[in-house]
C-alpha positions as CSV (number, residue, x, y, z in Angstrom):
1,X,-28.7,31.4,7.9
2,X,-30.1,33.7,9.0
3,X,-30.7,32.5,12.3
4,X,-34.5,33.4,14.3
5,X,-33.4,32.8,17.3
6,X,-37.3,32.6,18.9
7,X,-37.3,29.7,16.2
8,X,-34.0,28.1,17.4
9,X,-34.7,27.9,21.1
10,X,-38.2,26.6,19.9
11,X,-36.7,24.1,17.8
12,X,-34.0,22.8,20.2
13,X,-36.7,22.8,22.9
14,X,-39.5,20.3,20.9
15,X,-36.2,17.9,20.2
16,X,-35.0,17.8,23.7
17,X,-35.2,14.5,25.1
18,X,-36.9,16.6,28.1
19,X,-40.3,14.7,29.8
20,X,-43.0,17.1,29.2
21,X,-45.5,17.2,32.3
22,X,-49.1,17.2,31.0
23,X,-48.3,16.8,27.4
24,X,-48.0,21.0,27.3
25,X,-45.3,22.0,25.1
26,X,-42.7,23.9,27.4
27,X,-43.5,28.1,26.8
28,X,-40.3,29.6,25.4
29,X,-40.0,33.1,26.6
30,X,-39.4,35.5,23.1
31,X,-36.4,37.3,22.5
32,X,-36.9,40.9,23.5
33,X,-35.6,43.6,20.9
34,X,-32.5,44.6,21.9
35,X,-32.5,49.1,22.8
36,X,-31.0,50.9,20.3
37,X,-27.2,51.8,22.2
38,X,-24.0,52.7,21.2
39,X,-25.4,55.6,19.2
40,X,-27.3,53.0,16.9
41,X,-30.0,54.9,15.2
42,X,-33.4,53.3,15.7
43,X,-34.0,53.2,12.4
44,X,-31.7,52.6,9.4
45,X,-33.4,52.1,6.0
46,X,-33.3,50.0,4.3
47,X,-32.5,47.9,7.1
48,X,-34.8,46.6,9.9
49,X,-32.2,47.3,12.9
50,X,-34.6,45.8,15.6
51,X,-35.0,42.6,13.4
52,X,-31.1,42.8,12.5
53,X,-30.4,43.0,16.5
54,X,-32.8,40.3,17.5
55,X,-31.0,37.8,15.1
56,X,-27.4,39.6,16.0
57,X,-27.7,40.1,20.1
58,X,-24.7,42.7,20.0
59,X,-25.5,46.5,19.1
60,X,-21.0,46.8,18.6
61,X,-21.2,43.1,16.9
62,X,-24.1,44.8,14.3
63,X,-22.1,48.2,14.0
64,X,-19.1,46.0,12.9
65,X,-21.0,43.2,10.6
66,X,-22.5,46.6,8.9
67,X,-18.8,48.5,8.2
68,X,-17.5,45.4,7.4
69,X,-20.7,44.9,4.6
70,X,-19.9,48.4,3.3
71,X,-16.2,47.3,3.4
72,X,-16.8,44.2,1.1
73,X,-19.6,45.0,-0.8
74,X,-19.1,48.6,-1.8
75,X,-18.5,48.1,-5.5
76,X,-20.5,44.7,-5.7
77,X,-22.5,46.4,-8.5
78,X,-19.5,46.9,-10.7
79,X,-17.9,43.3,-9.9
80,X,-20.8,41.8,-10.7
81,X,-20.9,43.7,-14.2
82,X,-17.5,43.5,-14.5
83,X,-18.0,39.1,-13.9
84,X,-20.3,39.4,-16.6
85,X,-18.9,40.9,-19.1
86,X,-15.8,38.9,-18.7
87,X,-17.8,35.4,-18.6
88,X,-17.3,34.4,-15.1
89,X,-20.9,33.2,-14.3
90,X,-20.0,31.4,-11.2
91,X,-18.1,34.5,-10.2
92,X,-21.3,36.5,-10.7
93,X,-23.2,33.8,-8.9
94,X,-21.1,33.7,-6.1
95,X,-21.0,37.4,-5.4
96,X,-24.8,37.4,-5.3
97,X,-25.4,34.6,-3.1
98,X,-22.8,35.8,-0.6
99,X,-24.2,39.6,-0.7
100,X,-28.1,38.1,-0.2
101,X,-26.8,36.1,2.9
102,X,-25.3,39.0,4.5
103,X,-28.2,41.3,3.4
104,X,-30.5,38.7,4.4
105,X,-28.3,38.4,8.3
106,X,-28.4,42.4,8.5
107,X,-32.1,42.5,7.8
108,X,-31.9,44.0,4.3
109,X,-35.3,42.6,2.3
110,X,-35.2,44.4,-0.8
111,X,-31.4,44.1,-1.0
112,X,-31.4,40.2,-0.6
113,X,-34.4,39.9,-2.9
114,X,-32.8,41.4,-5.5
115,X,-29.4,39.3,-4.6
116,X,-31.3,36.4,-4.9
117,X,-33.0,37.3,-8.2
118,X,-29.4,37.7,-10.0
119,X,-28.3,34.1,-8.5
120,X,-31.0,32.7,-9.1
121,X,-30.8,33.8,-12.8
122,X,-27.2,32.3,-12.8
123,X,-28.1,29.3,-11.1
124,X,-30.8,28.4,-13.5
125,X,-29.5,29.5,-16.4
126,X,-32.1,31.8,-17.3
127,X,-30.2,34.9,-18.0
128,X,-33.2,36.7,-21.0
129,X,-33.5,40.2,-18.6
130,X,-30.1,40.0,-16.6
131,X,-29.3,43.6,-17.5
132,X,-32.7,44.2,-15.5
133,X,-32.1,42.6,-12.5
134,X,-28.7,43.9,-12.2
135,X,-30.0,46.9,-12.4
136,X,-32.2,46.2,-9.6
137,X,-29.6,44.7,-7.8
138,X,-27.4,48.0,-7.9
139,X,-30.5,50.1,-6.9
140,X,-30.9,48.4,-3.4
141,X,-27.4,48.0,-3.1
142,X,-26.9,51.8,-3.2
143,X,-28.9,53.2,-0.4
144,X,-27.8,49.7,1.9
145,X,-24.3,51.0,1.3
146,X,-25.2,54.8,2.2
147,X,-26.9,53.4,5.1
148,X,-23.7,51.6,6.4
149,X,-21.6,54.5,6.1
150,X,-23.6,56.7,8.3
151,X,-22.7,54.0,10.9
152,X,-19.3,54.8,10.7
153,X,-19.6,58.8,10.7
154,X,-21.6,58.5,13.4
155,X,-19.0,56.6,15.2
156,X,-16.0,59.2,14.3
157,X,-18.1,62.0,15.3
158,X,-17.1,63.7,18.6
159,X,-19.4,63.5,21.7
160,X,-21.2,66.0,23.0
């Protein structure tokens, strides 16, 4: 969570109760990038889409996990202020550890970093700066969530 799946297959293959001729280590063949299709762009900042496609496999499966981040996490700045300000630290906690798993799936570094930073402050109960990191938090968030909406024009614009 996130998955690598080059790291999988290598993992499943060292534990499989196959006999290995020679003593060699069977060669896993890598996981090739996946082409940018279905009017994917080939890049997408601040998301790594080659990375994000590797892990995903499915160019309409990352359009979809992308519209349905935008969906879900569009106003995740002002829940989160809005969970503080009310008290609900696990709230707030929760919120950032889901967003940095899905930022973290789509390929997102600066968006889950930041993520984690605000649940990690949560979780630890070091909270001196919170303001900060929220702050930081809502500044990765923004462009991530400009970048997912592009997706979606592009997809209701008309072939030419």
């Amino acid at each position: 969570k996130p998955i690598d799946p080059n790291c999988l297959m290598a993992a499943l293959i060292r534990w499989m109760p196959e006999k290995i001729e020679n003593g060699r280590e069977p060669r896993v063949a890598p996981v090739e990038p996946v082409p940018a299709e279905d009017g994917l762009p080939g890049q997408l900042l601040p998301f790594d889409i080659q990375a994000a496609l590797l892990r995903i496999g499915k160019p309409k499966l990352f359009r979809k996990l992308m519209l349905g981040f935008r969906d879900q996490y569009a106003k995740a700045g002002s829940e989160l202020r809005g969970y503080i300000a009310t008290g609900r630290a696990d709230d707030a906690e929760r919120l950032a550890h889901s967003l940095k798993s899905v930022a973290a799936m789509l390929e997102a570094k600066d968006l889950t970093d930041a993520a984690f930073s605000v649940e990690y402050a949560f979780r630890s109960g070091h909270l001196e700066g919170l303001n900060s990191l929220v702050d930081s938090f809502e500044n990765a968030l923004a462009p991530a969530i400009a970048a997912a909406e592009t997706l979606d024009r592009e997809m209701a614009a008309p072939s030419v």
